[in-house]
C-alpha positions as a Markdown table, in Angstrom:
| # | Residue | x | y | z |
|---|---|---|---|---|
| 1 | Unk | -42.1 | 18.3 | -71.4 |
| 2 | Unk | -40.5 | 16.2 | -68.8 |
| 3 | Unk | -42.5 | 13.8 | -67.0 |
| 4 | Unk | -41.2 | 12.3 | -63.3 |
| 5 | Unk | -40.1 | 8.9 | -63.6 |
| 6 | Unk | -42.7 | 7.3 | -61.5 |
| 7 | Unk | -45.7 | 10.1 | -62.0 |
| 8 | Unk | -49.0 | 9.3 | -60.4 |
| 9 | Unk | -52.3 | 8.2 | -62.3 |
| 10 | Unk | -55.9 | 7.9 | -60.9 |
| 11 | Unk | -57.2 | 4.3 | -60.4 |
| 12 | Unk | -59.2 | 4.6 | -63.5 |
| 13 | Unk | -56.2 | 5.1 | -66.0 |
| 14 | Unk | -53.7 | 3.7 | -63.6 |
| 15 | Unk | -53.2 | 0.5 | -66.2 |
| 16 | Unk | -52.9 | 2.8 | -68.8 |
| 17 | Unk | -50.8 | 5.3 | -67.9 |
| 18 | Unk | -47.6 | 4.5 | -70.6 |
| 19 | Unk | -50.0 | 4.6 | -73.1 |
| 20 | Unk | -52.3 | 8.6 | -72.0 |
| 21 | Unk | -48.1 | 9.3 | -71.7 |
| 22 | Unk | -47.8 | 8.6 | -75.2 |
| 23 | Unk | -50.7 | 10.0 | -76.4 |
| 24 | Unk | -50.1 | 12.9 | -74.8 |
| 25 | Unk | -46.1 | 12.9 | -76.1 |
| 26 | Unk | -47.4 | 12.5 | -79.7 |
| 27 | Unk | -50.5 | 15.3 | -79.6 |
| 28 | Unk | -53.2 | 12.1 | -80.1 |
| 29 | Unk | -56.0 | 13.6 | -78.9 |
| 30 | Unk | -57.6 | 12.6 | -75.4 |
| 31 | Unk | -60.8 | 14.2 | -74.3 |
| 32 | Unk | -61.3 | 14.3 | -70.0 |
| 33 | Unk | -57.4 | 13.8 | -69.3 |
| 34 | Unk | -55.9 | 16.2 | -67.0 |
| 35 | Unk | -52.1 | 16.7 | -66.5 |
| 36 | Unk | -51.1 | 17.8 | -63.2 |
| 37 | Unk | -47.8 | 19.3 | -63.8 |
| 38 | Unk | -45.2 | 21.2 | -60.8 |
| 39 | Unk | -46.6 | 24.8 | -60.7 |
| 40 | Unk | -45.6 | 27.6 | -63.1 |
| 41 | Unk | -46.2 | 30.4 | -61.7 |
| 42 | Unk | -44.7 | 31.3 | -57.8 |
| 43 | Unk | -47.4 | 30.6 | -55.4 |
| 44 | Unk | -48.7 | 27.5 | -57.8 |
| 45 | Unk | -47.8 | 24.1 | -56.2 |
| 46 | Unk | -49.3 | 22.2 | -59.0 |
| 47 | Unk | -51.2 | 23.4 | -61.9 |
| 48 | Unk | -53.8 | 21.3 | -63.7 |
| 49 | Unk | -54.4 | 21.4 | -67.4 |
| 50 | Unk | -56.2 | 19.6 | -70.2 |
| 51 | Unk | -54.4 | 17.5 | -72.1 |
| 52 | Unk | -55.9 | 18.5 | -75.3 |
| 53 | Unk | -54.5 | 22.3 | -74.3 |
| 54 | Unk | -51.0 | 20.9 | -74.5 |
| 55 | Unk | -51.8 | 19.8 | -78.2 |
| 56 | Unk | -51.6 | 23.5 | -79.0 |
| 57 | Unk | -48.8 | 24.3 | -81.1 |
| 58 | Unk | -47.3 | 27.4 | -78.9 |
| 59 | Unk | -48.3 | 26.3 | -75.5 |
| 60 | Unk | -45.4 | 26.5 | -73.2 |
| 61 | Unk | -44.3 | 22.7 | -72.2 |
| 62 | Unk | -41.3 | 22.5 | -73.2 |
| 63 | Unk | -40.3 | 23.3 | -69.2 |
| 64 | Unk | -43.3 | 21.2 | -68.0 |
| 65 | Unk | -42.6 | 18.6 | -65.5 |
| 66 | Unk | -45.4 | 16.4 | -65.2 |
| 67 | Unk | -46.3 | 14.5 | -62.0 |
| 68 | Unk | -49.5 | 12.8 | -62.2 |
| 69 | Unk | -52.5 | 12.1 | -64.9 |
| 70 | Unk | -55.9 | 11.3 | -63.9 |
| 71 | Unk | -59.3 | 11.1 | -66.2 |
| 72 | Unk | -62.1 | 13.9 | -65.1 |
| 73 | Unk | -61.3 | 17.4 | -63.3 |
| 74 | Unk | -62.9 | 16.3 | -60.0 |
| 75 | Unk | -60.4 | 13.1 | -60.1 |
| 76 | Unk | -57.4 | 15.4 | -61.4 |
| 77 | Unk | -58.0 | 17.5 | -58.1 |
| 78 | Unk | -58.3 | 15.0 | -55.7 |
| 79 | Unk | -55.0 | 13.5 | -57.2 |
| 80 | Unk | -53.4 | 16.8 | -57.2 |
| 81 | Unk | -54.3 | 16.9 | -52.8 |
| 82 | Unk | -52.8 | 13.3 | -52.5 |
| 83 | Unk | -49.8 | 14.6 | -54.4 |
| 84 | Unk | -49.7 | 17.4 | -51.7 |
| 85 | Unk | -50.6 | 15.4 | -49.0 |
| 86 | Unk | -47.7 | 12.6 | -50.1 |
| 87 | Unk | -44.9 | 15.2 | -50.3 |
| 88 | Unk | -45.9 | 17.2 | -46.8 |
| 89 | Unk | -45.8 | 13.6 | -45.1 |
| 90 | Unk | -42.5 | 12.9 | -46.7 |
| 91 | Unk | -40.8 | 16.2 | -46.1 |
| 92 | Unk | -42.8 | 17.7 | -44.0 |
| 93 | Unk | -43.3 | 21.0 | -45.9 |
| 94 | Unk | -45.4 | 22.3 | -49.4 |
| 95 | Unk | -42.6 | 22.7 | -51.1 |
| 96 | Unk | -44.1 | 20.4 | -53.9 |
| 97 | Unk | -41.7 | 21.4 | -56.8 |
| 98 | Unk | -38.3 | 21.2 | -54.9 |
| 99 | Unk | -39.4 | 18.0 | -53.5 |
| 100 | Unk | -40.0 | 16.3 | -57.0 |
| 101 | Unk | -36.7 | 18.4 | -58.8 |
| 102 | Unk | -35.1 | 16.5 | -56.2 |
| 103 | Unk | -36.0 | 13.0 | -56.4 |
| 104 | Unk | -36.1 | 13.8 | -60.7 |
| 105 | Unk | -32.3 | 15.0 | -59.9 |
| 106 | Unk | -32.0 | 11.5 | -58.0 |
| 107 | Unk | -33.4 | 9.9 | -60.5 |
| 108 | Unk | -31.0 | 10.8 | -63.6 |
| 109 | Unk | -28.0 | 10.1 | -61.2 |
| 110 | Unk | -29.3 | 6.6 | -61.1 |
| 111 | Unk | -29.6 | 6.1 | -64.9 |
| 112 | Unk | -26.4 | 4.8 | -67.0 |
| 113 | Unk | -25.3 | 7.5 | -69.4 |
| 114 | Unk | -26.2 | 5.3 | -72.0 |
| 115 | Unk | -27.9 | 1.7 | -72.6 |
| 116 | Unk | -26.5 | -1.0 | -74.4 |
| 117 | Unk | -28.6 | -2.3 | -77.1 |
| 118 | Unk | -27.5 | -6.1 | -76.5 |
């Protein structure tokens, strides 16, 4: 699973969001959590899953790029439409998953190759 740098969370778990990321990372279980990943399927701009699906031992994440977290379904959908709404004001377009690839791409330029532990 690869999460985007700066990924969005819903006001109601935005002080919390390293710690749902960890959860989620180490299969902790977290009942009304909703990962809103790039879509996986053509056609999908986002796709929105439980977080206690990805705890399942052959789910498919290992490809997963996750955008946004938010607590509750209803919340988890209007996040994923501000995600939308974000990138189409940025870019102009829907093209949600090139649009985050990119600025992930941007991202991992940016980083040192590896961190001193001084």
């Amino acid at each position: 699973m690869i999460w985007y740098k700066d990924f969005y969370a819903g006001e109601s778990i935005a002080s919390k969001k390293k710690k749902v990321k960890w959860k989620i990372m180490h299969n902790a279980g977290q009942l009304d959590i909703y990962v809103i990943a790039l879509g996986s399927v053509e056609g999908n701009l986002l796709d929105i899953i439980p977080a206690w699906e990805l705890m399942q031992k052959h789910y498919p994440k290992w490809d997963m790029v996750v955008v946004g977290v938010d607590k509750g379904y209803d919340n988890a959908m209007e996040l994923a439409g501000k995600i939308v709404m974000d990138v189409y004001k940025e870019t102009g377009t829907f093209d949600v998953k090139e649009y985050f690839l990119e600025k992930h791409r941007e991202n991992l330029r940016k980083e040192p190759v590896w961190k001193s532990s001084y």
